[in-house]
C-alpha positions in Angstrom: 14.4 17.0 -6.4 11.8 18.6 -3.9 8.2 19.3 -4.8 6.3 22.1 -3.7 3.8 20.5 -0.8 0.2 21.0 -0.2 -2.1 20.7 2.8 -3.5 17.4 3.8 -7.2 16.6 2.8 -9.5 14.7 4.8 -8.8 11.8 7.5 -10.1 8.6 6.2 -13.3 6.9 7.7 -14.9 10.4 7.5 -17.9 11.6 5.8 -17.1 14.7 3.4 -19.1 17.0 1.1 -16.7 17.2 -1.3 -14.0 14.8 -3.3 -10.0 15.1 -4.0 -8.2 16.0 -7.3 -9.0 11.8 -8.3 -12.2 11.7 -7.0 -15.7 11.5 -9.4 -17.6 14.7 -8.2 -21.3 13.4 -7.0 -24.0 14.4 -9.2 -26.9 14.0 -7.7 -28.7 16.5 -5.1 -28.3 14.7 -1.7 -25.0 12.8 -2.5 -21.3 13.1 -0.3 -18.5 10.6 0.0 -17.3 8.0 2.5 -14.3 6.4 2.9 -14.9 2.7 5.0 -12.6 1.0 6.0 -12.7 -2.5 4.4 -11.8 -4.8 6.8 -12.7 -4.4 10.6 -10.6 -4.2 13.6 -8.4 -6.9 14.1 -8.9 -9.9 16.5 -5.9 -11.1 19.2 -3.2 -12.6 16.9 -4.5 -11.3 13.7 -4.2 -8.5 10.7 -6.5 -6.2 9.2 -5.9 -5.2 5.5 -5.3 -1.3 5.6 -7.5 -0.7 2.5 -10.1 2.1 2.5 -12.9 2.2 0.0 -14.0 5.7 -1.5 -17.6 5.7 -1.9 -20.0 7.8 -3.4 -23.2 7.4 -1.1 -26.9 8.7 -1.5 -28.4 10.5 1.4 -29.1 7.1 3.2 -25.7 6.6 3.6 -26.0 3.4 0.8 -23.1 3.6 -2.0 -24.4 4.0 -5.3 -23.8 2.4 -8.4 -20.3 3.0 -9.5 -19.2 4.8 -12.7 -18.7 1.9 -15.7 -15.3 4.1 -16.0 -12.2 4.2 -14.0 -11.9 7.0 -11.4 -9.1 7.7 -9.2 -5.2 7.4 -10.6 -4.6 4.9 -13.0 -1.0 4.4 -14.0 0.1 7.3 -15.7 -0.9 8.8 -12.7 1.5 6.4 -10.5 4.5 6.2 -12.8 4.5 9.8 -13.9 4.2 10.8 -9.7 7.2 8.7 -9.0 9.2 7.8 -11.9 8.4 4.4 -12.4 7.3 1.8 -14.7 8.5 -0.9 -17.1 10.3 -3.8 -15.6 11.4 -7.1 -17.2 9.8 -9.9 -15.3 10.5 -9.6 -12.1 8.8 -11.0 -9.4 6.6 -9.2 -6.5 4.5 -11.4 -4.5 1.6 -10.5 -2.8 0.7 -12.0 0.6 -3.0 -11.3 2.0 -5.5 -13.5 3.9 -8.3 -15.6 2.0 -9.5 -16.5 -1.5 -10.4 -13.8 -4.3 -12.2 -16.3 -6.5 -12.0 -13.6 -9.6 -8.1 -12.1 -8.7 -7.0 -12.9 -12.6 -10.2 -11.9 -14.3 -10.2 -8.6 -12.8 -6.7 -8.1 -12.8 -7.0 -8.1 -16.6 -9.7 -6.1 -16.5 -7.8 -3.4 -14.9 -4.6 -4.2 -17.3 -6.4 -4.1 -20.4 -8.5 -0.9 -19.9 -5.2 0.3 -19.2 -3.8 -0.9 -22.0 -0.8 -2.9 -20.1 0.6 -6.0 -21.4 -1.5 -9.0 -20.0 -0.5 -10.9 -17.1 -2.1 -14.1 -16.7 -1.8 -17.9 -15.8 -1.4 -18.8 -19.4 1.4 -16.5 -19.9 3.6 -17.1 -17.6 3.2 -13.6 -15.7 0.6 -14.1 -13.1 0.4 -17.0 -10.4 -2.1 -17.6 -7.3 -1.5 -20.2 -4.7 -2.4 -21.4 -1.2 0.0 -20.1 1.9 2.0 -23.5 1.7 2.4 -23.1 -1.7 0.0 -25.7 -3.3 -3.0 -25.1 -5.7 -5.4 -25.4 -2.4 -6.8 -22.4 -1.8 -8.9 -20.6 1.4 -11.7 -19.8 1.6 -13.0 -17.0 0.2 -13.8 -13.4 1.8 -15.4 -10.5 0.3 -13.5 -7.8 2.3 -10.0 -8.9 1.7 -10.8 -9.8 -1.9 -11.2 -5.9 -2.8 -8.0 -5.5 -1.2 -5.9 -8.3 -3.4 -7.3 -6.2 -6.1 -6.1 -3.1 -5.1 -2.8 -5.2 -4.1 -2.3 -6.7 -8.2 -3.7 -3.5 -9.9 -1.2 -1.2 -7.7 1.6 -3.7 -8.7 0.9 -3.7 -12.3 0.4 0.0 -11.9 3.7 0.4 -11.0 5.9 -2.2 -12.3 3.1 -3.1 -15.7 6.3 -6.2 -16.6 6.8 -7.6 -13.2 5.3 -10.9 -12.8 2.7 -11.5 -9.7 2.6 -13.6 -7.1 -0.4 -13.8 -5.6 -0.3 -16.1 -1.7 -3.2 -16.8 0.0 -3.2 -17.5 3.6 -5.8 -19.3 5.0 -6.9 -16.8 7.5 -5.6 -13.2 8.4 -4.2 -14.7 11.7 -0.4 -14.0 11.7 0.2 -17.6 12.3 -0.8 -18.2 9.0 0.4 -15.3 7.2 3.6 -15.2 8.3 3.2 -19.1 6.4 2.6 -17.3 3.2 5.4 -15.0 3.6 7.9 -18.3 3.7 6.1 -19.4 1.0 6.5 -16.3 -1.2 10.2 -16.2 -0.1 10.8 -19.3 -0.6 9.1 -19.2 -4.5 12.6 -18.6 -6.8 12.3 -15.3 -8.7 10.4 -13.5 -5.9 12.5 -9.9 -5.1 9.7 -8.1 -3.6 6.9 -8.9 -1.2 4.3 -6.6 -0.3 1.9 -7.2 2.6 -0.9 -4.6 3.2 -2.3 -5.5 6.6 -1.3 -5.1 10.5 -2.2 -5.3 13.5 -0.9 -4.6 17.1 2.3 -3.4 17.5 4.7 -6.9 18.6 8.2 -9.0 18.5 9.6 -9.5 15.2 8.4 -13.2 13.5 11.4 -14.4 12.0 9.2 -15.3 8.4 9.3 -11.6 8.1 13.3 -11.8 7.6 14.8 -12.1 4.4 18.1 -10.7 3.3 17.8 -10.5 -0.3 14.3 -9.7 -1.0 12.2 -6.3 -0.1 9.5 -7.5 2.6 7.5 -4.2 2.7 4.2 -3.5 5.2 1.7 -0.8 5.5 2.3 1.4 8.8 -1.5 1.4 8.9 -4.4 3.9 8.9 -5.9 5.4 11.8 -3.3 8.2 12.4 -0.7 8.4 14.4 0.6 4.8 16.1 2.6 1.9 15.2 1.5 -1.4 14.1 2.9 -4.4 12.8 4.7 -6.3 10.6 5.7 -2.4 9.9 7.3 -1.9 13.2 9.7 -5.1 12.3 13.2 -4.3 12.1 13.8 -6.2 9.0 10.4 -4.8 7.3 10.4 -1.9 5.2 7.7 0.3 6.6 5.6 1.8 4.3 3.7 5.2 5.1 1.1 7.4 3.1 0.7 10.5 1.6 -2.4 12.8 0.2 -1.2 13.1 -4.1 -2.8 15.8 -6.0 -2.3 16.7 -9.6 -2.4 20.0 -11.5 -1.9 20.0 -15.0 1.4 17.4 -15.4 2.8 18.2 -12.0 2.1 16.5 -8.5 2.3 17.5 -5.3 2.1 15.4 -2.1 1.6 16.1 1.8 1.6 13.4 5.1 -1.4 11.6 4.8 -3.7 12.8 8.6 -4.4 8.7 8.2 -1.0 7.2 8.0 0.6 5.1 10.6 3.6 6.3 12.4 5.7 6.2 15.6 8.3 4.3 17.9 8.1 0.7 18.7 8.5 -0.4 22.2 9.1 -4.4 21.1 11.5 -4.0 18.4 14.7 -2.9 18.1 16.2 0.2 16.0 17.4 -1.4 12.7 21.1 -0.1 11.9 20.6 1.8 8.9 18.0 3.7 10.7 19.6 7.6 11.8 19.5 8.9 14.7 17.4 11.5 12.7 14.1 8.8 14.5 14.6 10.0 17.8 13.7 6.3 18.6 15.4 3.6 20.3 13.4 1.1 18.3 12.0 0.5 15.2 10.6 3.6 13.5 7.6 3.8 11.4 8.0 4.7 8.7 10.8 4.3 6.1 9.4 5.7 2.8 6.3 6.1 1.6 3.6 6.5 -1.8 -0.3 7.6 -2.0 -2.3 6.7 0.2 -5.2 9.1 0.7 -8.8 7.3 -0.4 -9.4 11.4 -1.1 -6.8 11.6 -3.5 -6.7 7.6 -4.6 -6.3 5.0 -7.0 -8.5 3.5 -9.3 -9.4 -0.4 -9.3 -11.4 -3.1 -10.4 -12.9 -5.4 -8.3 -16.3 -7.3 -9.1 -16.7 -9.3 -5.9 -19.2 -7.1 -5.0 -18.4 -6.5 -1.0 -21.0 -4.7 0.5 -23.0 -4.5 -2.5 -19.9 -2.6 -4.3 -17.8 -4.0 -7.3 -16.8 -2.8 -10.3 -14.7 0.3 -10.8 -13.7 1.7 -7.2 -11.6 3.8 -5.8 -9.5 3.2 -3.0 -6.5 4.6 -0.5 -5.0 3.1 2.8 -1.4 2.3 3.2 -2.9 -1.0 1.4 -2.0 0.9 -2.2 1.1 2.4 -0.8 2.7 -0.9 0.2 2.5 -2.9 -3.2 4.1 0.7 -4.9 6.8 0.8 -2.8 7.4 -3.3 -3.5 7.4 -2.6 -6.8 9.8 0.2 -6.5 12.5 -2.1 -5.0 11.8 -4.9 -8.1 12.6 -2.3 -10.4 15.1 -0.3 -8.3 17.3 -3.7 -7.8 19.9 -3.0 -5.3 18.6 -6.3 -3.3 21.8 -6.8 -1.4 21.4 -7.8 2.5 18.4 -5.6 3.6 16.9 -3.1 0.8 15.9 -0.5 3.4 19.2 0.1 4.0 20.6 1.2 0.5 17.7 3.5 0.5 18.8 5.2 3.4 22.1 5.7 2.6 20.7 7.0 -0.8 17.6 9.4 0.5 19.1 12.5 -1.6 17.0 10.3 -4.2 13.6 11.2 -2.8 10.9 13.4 -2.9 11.0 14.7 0.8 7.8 15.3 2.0 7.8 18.6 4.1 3.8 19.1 5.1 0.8 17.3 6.8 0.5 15.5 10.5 -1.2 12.5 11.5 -2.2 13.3 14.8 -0.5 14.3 18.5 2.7 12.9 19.7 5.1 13.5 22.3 8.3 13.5 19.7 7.5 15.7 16.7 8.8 14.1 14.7 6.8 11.1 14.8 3.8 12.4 13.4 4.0 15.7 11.6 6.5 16.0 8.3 9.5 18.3 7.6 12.5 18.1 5.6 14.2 14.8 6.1 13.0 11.8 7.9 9.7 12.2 9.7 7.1 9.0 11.1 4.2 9.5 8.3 6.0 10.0 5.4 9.3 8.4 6.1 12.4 9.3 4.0 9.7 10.4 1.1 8.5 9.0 -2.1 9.7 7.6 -5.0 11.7 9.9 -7.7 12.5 7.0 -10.1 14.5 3.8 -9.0 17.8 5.4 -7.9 16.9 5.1 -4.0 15.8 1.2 -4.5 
């Protein structure tokens, strides 16, 4: 089934007068919105996390208290979009760099305003641990602590019975989280493991390949380019789209900040078509909101940047953990997911509209029917592609 497509709303990192369908409205004379990118550029050999903060500001250009209510798409919102929800404990780990001292309190947070089953230590349903595995953990960092938290709330968002994995690497090098992904591999029960970070487009690191389990990564979000661990042939490349709501229906358009493109160090996968137009690895495969203009709500109370509390929040950093939970619930683990979903694309929304930039092949950065480098294959319609 296709969806009627609208226009794409603002890129992110700009400053706007005006807010998307899950944006609060500022009330104040004087106040706008910013999307900021929470962590900075990456260093050589390192990730960024690809989660952007939607912020109210005052005319200073300081954010201002946020509301003591969600704002952005909760999970209605998420599994109503894209047919999801319920799951029986399954397991989707989370890989991300550095310590989030208050991960389980404010994942319950979130849960219980949401009225989700709790998942917690006690229980059985959540579990932090260091990138080797053990209970020592890194040290802790403000910037990629609101990101976990949009990781675990976008998880039990989508998939409210999976159980959690939470790794922590001890730094965002790609040394050491490639570590945690053998770690969260390695961890029996794991069928899904979402990372939402990249950096420079590179040769595949064989911790990133694991027949059997869904290893998913953000394409990124500065537009139109490839980055990694998305661009590796054994990753399930995860893209972004702009989600607006009327009434009980949603629509959806390419994201202008997704990641997209051809890689020039890794080779075409074999369930990727010819449809790419790429010799090599093509960003991306499928794809789920993105947009900090149209975003999700989530609770962080780290306060990063003088900001905790309830947020809102896009990037391909809420895309990625979506899409991981997709394949827990979807199932079909066999070899490598990416290739039962496409040979089962029919299964999709298709995204038809929006661009992420220039390119020199189409196809790479604006969307039309079938396969197309922001939006990949489409979105979720239910389970039936994963």
């Amino acid at each position: 089934m296709r969806r009627r497509l609208v226009l794409a709303l603002a890129a992110a990192g700009t400053l706007t007068a005006t807010v998307g369908a899950a944006s609060a409205a500022p009330s104040n004379h004087g106040q706008s919105v910013r999307n900021s990118h929470v962590c900075g550029q990456p260093s050589t050999g390192a990730a960024a996390c690809n989660a952007i903060r939607h912020d109210v500001v005052d005319r200073n250009g300081k954010p201002v208290k946020p509301p003591s209510t969600p704002r952005g798409y909760g999970p209605a919102d998420i599994q109503a979009a894209y047919g999801l929800g319920g799951g029986s404990a399954q397991t989707v780990a989370v890989v991300d760099a550095y310590d989030d001292p208050t991960a389980e309190a404010d994942l319950a947070t979130y849960r219980s305003t949401f009225n989700l089953p709790a998942c917690t230590t006690a229980n059985g349903c959540f579990r932090k641990v260091g990138q080797n595995g053990g209970s020592t953990l890194p040290a802790s960092n403000g910037s990629w602590a609101q990101e976990i938290s949009l990781d675990l709330d976008m998880v039990s968002a989508a998939c409210p019975g999976c159980h959690i994995l939470l790794v922590e690497a001890n730094s965002a090098t790609f040394a050491n989280l490639a570590a945690a992904v053998n770690t969260a591999a390695a961890t029996a029960g794991v069928v899904a493991i979402s990372n939402s970070y990249g950096g420079g487009d590179q040769p595949e690191l064989s911790a990133y390949n694991h027949p059997g389990i869904a290893v998913v990564a953000s394409t990124g979000d500065s537009g139109y380019g490839v980055q990694s661990p998305a661009s590796f042939p054994h990753v399930i490349a995860v893209g972004g789209t702009s989600l607006n709501k009327s009434g009980s229906s949603y629509t959806e358009s390419a994201w202008s900040g997704a990641g997209s493109g051809c890689s020039t160090q890794n080779p075409k996968p074999s369930w990727q078509s010819a449809a790419t137009q790429c010799s090599g690895k093509a960003n991306a495969d499928v794809s789920a909101v993105a947009d900090p203009n149209t975003g999700v709500a989530v609770y962080d109370s780290t306060r990063y940047q003088g900001v905790g509390g309830w947020l809102q929040f896009g990037g391909t950093s809420a895309s990625a953990p979506i899409i991981a939970s997709a394949y827990a619930l979807g199932g079909n683990l066999s070899g490598y997911p990416a290739s039962y979903t496409w040979g089962h694309s029919s299964s999709l929304h298709d995204v038809t509209s929006g661009s992420n930039g220039t390119c020199s092949t189409a196809v790479w950065c604006h969307a039309g029917s079938g396969w197309d480098g922001p939006t990949g294959l489409g979105t979720p319609n239910g389970v039936a592609a994963f």
